[in-house]
C-alpha positions as CSV (number, residue, x, y, z in Angstrom):
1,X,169.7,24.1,99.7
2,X,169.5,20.8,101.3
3,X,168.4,18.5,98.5
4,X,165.8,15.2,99.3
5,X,165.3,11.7,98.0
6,X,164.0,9.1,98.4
7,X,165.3,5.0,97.1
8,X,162.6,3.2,99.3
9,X,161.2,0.4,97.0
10,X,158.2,-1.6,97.0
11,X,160.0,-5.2,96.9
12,X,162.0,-3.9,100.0
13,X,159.9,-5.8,102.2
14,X,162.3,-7.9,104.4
15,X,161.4,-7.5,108.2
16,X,163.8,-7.9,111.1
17,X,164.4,-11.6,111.9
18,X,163.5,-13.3,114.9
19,X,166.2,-14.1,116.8
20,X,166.0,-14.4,120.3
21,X,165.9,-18.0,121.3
22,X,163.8,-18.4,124.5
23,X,163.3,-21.6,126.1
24,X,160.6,-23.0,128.5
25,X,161.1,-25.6,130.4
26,X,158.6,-27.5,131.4
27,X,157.2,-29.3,135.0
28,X,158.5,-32.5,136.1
29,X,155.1,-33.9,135.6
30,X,154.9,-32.3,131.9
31,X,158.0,-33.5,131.0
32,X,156.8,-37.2,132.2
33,X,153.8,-36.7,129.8
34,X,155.9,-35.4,126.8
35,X,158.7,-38.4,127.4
36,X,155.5,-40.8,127.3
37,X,153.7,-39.4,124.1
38,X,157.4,-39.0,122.3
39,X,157.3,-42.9,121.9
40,X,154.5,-42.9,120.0
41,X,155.2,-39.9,117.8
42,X,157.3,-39.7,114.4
43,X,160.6,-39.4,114.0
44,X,162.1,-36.2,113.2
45,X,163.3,-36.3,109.7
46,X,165.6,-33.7,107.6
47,X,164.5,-31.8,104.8
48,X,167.5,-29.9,102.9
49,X,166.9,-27.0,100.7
50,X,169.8,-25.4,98.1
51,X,170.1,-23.3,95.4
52,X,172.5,-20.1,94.0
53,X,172.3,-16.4,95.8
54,X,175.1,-13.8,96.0
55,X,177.1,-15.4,93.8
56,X,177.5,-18.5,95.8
57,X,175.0,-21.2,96.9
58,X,173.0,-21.7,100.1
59,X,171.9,-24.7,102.1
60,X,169.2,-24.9,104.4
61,X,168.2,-28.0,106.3
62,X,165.4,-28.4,108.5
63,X,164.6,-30.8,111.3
64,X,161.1,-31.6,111.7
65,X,158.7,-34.1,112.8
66,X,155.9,-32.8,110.5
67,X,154.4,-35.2,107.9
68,X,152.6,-32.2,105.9
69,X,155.4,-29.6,105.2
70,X,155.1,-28.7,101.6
71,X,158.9,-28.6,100.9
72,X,157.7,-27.0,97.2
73,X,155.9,-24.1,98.6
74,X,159.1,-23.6,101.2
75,X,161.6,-23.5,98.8
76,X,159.4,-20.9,96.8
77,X,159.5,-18.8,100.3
78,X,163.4,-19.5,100.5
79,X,163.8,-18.7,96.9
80,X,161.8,-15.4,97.0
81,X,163.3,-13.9,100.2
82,X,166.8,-14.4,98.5
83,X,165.8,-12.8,95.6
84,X,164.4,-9.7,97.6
85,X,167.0,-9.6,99.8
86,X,169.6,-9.2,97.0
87,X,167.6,-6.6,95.2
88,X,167.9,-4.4,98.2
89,X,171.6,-5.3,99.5
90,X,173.4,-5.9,96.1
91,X,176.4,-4.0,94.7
92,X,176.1,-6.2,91.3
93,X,172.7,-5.3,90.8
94,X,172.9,-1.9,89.3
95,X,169.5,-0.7,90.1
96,X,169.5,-2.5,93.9
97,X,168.5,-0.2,96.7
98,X,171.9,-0.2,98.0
99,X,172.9,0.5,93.9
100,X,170.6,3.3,94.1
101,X,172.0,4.5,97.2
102,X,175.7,4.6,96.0
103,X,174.4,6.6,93.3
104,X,172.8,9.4,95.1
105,X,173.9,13.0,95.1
106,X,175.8,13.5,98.3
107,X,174.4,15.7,101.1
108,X,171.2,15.1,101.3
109,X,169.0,12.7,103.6
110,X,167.9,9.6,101.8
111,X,165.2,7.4,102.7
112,X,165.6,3.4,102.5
113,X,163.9,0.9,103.4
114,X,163.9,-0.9,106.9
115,X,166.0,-3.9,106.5
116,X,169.1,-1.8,104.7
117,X,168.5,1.2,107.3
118,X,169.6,-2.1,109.4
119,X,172.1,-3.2,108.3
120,X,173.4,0.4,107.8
121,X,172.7,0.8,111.4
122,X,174.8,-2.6,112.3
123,X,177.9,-1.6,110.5
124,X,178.5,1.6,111.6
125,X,178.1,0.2,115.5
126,X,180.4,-2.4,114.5
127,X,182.9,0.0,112.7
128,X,182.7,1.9,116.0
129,X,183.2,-1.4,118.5
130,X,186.5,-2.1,116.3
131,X,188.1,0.9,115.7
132,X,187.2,1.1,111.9
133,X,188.5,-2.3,110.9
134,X,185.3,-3.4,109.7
135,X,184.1,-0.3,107.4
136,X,181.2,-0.6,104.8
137,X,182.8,2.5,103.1
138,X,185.6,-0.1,102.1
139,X,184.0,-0.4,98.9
140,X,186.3,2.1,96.7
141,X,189.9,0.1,98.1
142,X,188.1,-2.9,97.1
143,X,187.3,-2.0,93.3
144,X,190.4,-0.4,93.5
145,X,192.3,-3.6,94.5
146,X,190.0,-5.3,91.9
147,X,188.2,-7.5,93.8
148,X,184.9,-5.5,93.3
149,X,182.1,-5.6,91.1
150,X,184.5,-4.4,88.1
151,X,187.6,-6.4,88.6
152,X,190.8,-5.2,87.4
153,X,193.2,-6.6,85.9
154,X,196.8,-7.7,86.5
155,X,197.9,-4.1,87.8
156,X,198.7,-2.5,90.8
157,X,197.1,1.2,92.1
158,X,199.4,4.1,92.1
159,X,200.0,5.6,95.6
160,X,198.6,8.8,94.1
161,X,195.8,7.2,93.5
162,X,195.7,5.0,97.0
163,X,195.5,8.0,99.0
164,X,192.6,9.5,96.6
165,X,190.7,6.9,97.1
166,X,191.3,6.6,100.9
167,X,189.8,10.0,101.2
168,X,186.1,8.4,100.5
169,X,187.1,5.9,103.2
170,X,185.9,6.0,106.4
171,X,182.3,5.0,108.2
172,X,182.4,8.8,109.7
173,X,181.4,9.6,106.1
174,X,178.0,9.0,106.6
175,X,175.4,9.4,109.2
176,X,172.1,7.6,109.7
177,X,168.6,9.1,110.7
178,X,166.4,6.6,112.8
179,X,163.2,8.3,113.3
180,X,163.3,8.9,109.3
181,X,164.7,5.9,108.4
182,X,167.1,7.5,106.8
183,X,171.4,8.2,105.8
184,X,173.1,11.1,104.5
185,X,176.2,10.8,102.6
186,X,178.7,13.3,103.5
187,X,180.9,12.3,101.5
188,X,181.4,10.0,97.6
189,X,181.4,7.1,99.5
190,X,180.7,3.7,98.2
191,X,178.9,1.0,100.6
192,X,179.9,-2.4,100.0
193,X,178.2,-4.5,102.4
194,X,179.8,-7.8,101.2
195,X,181.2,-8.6,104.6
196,X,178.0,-8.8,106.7
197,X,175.3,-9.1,104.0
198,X,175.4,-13.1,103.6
199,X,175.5,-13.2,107.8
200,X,172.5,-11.4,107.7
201,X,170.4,-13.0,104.3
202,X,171.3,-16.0,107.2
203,X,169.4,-14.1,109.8
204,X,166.9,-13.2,107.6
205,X,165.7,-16.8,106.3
206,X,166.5,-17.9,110.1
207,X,163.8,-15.6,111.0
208,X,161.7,-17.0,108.0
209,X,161.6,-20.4,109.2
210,X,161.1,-19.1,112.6
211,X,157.8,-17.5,111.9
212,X,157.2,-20.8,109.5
213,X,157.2,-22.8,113.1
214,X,160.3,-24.6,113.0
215,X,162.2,-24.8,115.8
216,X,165.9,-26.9,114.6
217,X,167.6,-26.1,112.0
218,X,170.8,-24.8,110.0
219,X,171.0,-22.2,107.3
220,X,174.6,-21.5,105.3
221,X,175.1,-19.2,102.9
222,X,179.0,-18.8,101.4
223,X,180.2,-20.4,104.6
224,X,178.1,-18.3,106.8
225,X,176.0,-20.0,109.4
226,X,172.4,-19.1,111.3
227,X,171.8,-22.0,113.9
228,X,168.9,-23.0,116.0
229,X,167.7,-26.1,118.1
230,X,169.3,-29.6,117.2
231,X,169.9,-31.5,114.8
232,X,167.7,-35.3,113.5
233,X,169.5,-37.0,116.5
234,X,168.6,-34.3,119.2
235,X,172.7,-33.4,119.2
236,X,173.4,-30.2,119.2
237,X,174.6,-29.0,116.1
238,X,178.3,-30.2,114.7
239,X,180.6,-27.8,112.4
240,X,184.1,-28.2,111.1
241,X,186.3,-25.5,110.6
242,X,188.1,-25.9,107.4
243,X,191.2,-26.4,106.5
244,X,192.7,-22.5,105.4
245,X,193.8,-24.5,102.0
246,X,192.4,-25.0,98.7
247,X,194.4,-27.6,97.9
248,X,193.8,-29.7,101.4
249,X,189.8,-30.4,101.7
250,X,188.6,-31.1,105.5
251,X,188.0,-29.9,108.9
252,X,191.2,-29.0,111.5
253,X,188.5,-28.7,114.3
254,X,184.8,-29.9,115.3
255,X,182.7,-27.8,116.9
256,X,179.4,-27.9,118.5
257,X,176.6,-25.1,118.7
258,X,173.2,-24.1,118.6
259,X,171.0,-20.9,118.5
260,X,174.6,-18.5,117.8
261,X,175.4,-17.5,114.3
262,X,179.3,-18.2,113.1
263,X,181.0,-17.2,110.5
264,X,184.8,-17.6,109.0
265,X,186.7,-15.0,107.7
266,X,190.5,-16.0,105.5
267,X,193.0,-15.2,103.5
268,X,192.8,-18.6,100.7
269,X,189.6,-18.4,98.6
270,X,189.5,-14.8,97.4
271,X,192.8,-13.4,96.2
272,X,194.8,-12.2,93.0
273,X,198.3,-12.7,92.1
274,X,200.6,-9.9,90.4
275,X,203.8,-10.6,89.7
276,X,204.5,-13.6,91.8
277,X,202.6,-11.6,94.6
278,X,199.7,-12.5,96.4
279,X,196.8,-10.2,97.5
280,X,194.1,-10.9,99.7
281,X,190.5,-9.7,99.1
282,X,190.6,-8.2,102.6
283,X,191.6,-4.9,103.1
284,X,192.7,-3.0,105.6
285,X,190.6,0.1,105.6
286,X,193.4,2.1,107.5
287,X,196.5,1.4,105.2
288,X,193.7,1.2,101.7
289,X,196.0,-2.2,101.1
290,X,195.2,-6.1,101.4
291,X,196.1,-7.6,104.8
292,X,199.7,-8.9,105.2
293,X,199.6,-10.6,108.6
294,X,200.1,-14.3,109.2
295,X,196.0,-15.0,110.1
296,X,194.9,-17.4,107.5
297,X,191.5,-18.0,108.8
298,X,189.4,-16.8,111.9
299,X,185.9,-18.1,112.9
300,X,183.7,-15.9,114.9
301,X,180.4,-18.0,117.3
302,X,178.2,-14.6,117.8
303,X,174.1,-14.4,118.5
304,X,173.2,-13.8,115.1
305,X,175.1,-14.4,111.9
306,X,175.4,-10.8,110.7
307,X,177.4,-9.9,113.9
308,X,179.6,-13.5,113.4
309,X,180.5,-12.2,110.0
310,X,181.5,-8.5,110.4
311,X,183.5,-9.7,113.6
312,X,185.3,-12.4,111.7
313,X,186.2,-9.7,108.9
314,X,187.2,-7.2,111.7
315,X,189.5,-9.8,113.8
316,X,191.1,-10.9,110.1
317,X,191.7,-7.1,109.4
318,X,193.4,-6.6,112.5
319,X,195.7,-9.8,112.5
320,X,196.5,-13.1,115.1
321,X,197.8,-10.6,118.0
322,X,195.2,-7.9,118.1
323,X,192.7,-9.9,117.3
324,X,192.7,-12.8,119.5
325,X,193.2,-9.1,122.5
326,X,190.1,-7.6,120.8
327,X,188.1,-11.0,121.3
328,X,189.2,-11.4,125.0
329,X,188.9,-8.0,126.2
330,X,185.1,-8.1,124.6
331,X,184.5,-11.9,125.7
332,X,184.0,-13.1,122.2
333,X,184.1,-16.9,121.2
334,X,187.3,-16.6,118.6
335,X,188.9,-19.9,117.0
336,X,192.0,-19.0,114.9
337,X,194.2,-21.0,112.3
338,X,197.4,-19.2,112.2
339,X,200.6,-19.5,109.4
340,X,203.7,-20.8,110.9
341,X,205.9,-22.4,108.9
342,X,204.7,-24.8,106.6
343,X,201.8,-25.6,108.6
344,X,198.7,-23.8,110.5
345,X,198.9,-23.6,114.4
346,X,195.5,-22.8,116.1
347,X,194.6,-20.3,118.9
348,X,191.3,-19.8,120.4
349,X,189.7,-17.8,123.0
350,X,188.4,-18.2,126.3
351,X,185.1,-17.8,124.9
352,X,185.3,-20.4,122.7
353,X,186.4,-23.6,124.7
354,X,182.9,-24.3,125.3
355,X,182.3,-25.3,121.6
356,X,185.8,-27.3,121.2
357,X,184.3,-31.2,120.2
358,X,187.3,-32.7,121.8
């Protein structure tokens, strides 16, 4: 008997953000007018927002030429969305919808709400564009590994239990209902959506600010980036990619973009030692074990942020050669720093050299 349930929760009430960035451009006569009024008007002037979510902190600054913005009332907004969006998306929340989902018996359809139906839907077509090396169904390598919500200690897993816990990998394991809104686990599977979720809380307050009618502005969340218009000085906007170091502070490369979401993906701020060994947080979801390759950091320019960040964890899963082959077969805008040595050598795609600051 198939059995039915249903997680859908009242506070689940992030839409879809808006994310197509049209433009209009106007007459020569209008833009006359506009260049002769723009004299006269004020000039635009930054308002920057911060505060913790997802165990990290986000920044938000907006460019506006509005006098009357209550930057109170918008940080409530900001605040509130965040505080949603992790209720629904959270693994460390134990009674999250995505908790809730984990929990579930297996078999059965399962009803969620739009914006993790999404998602859901997002990482399986990107599981399927890479061949698996970006996989929501990571989650159990990643406890495993202890880099999870319940971090292990100083030990290492058995390969008995590697290869039991590889059996509940795989984004096959799961299958996804449109018309209901809906996912059926087939399988104990664990969904960890960790590598796209702070692209897409990106997304999500982009599409806030959006609908707020603001046109220019940046949001980061963890490193992750949602960009649209310019910047106080009309520029486009200017990013540096860091330095794949924690010991070396700075940026090996300035770039410039607008209306794209990027994200970075590397091997130095998440990893465990045992034994003199290191481990990266990534894992390869084909081998159950942390990534070995000499990629130590790959940033991905994509149309929204939630695509930049499952891309740049795909491409630092599959490592500098496949990678970079994946990026220019699928025209992708790729900037890698790559070990060699004692020092980082950097390779970019074709893609990319648009938003080299040179």
């Amino acid at each position: 008997m198939r059995h039915s349930a249903s997680i859908r929760e009242s506070r689940s009430t992030l839409v879809y953000p808006s994310l197509s960035f049209l433009f209009k451009y106007s007459s020569g006569l209008l833009l006359s007018l506009v260049l002769t009024l723009s004299a006269c008007s004020p000039k635009p002037q930054t308002l920057v927002f911060q505060g913790p979510t997802m165990g990290t902190r986000y920044n938000v600054k907006v460019v506006t030429k509005a006098q009357d913005v209550d930057q109170a009332q918008l940080q409530q907004r900001i605040d509130a969305t965040l505080v949603d969006f992790n209720f629904i998306m959270s693994t460390y929340i134990k009674d999250s919808e995505l908790s809730r989902l984990n929990k579930a018996p297996e078999g059965g359809w399962l009803s969620v709400g739009p914006s993790l139906y999404y998602l859901l839907d997002m990482s399986k077509q990107m599981s399927e564009l890479t061949d698996g090396a970006f996989d929501v169904t990571v989650g159990p390598l990643v406890n495993l590994w202890g880099f999870g919500p319940d971090k292990t200690g100083g030990t290492l897993p058995s390969e008995e239990k590697l290869a039991e816990v590889k059996q509940r990998v795989g984004h096959h394991l799961f299958a996804l209902d449109l018309e209901k809104s809906s996912i059926r686990r087939d399988a104990d599977i664990y969904i960890d959506l960790s590598a796209i979720a702070k692209g897409y809380a990106c997304d999500v307050l982009a599409g806030l600010l959006t609908e707020q009618g603001f046109s220019d502005f940046m949001v980061e969340i963890g490193g992750e980036i949602a960009l649209k218009g310019r910047n106080a000085q009309g520029d486009l906007w200017t990013i540096g990619v860091e330095k794949p170091t924690l010991g070396h502070e700075g940026a090996v490369q300035a770039i410039t973009v607008s209306n794209a979401g990027l994200a970075t993906s590397g091997d130095y701020r998440n990893y465990k030692e045992v034994a003199g060994q290191r481990y990266s947080h990534t894992i390869d979801p084909a081998s159950g074990r942390p990534i070995t390759h000499t990629l130590a950091s790959v940033t991905v320019i994509a149309p929204t942020a939630a695509e930049a960040d499952a891309l740049a964890t795909a491409i630092n899963v599959m490592g500098p050669e496949k990678g970079m082959a994946f990026a220019e077969k699928h025209g992708l805008a790729v900037y890698m720093l790559v070990h060699e040595a004692e020092s980082f050598a950097s390779r970019y795609s074709i893609a990319f050299e648009k938003y080299l600051l040179l």
